[in-house]
C-alpha positions as CSV (number, residue, x, y, z in Angstrom):
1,X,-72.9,47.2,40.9
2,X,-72.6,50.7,39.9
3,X,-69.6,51.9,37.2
4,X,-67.5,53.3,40.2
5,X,-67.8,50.2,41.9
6,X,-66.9,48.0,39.2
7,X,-63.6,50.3,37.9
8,X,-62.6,49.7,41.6
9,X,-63.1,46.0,41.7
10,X,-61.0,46.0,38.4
11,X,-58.2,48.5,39.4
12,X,-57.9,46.7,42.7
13,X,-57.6,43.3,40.9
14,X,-55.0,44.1,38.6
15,X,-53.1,45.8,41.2
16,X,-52.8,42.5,43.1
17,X,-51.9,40.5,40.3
18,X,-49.1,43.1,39.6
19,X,-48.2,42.7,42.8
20,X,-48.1,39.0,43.1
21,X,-46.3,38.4,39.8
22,X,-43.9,41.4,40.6
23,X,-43.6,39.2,44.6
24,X,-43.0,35.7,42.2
25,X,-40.3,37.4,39.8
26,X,-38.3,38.9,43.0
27,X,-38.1,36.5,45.3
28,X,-39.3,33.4,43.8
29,X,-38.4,33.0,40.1
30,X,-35.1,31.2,39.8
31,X,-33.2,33.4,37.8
32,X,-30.1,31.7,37.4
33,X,-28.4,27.9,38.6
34,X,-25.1,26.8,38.1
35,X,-21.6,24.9,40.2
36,X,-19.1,26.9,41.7
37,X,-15.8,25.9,43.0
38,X,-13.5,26.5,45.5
39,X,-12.4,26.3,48.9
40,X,-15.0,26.3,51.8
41,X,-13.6,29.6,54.0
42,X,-16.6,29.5,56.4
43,X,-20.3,28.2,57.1
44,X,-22.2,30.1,59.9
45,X,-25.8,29.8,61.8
46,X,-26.7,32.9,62.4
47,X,-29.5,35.7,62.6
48,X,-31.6,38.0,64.4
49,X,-35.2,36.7,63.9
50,X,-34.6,34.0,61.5
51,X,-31.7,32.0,62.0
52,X,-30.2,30.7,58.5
53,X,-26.6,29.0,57.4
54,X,-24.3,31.7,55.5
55,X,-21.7,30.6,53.9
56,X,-18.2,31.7,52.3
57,X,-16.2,29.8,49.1
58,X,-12.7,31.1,48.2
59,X,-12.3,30.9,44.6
60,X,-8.8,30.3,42.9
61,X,-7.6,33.3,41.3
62,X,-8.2,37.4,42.2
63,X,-9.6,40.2,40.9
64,X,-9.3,43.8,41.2
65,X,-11.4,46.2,43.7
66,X,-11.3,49.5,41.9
67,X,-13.3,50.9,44.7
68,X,-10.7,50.7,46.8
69,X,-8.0,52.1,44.9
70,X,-7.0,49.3,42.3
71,X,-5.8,46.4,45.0
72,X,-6.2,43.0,44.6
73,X,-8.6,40.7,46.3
74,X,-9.7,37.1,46.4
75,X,-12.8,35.9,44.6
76,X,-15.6,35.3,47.3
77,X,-19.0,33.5,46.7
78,X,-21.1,34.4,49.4
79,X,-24.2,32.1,49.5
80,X,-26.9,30.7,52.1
81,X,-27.8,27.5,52.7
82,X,-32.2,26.4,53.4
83,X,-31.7,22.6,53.9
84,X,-30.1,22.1,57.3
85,X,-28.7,18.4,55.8
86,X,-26.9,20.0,53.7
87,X,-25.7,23.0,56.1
88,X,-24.4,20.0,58.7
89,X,-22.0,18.1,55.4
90,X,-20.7,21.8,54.8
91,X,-19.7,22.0,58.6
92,X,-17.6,18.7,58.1
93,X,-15.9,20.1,54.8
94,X,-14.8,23.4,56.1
95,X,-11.0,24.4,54.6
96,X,-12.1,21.4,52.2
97,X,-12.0,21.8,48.1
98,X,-16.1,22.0,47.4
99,X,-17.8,22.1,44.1
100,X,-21.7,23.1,45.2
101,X,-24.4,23.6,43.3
102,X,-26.4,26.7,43.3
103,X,-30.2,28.7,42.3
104,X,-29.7,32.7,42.0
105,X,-33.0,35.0,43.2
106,X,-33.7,38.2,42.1
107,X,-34.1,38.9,45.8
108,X,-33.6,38.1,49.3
109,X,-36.5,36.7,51.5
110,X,-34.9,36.9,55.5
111,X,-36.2,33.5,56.4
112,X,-34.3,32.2,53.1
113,X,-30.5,33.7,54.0
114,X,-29.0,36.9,53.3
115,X,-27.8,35.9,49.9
116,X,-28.9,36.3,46.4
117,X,-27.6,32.0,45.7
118,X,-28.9,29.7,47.5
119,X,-26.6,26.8,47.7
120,X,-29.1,23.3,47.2
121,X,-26.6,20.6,47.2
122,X,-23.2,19.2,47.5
123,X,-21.5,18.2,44.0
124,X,-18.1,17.1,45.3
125,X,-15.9,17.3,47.9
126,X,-11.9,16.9,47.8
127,X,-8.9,17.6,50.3
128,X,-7.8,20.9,49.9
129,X,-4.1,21.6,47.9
130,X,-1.6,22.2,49.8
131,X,1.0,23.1,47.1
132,X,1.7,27.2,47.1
133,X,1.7,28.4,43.0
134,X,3.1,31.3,44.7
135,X,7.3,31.1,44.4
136,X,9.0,32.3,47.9
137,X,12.3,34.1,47.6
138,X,14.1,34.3,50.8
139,X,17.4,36.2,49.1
140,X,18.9,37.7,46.1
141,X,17.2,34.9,43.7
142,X,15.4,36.3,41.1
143,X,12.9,34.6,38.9
């Protein structure tokens, strides 16, 4: 093998091992995994080419969308869901209190979900409170 040939052989091989530990840090390194809580808003099947379960938990408090001029919003944890077993249990919790358990990627892969967190499993699930921490005033009471 000449010189040329052998600085090709060597360029071309550590370009693909760049390129496959660059492919396993972005899509397959878990970066992060932790619980969230909240209410389950939502969990959909959906997709063009590959169909996958999206999902939406309300979390208690708000925070403030300074894109959009200062207002307030609700804290949303937007995941996907792989294992269809546990896709089906978060149908039958819907508008449920959830605690689930989640891995974060560094990317999205389409036949994964849409979502950076994957959700992997169910930690708990309780009925959801029905008592309003927001006080209603119907006249001239004032707090």
């Amino acid at each position: 093998m000449t010189t040329k040939g052998k600085i090709i052989t060597w360029v071309t091989a550590i370009f693909l091992v760049a390129a496959a530990v660059f492919v396993y840090f972005k899509f397959y390194f878990v970066f992060g995994e932790g619980v969230k809580a909240g209410e389950l808003n939502q969990i959909v099947y959906k997709g063009w080419v590959w169909k996958t379960y999206e999902g939406r938990l309300i979390q208690t408090g708000f925070r403030s969308n300074q894109k959009a001029g200062g207002s307030l919003q609700s804290n949303e944890f937007n995941f996907s869901v792989v294992d269809k077993a546990v896709a089906d249990s978060l149908m039958l919790c819907s508008g449920k209190q959830v605690e689930l358990h989640y891995k974060e990627y560094n990317g999205m892969l389409p036949w994964r979900g849409m979502q950076h967190y994957i959700v992997d499993r169910i930690v708990s699930v309780s009925p959801a409170s029905t008592i309003s921490e927001i006080p209603i005033l119907t006249g001239g009471e004032s707090l």
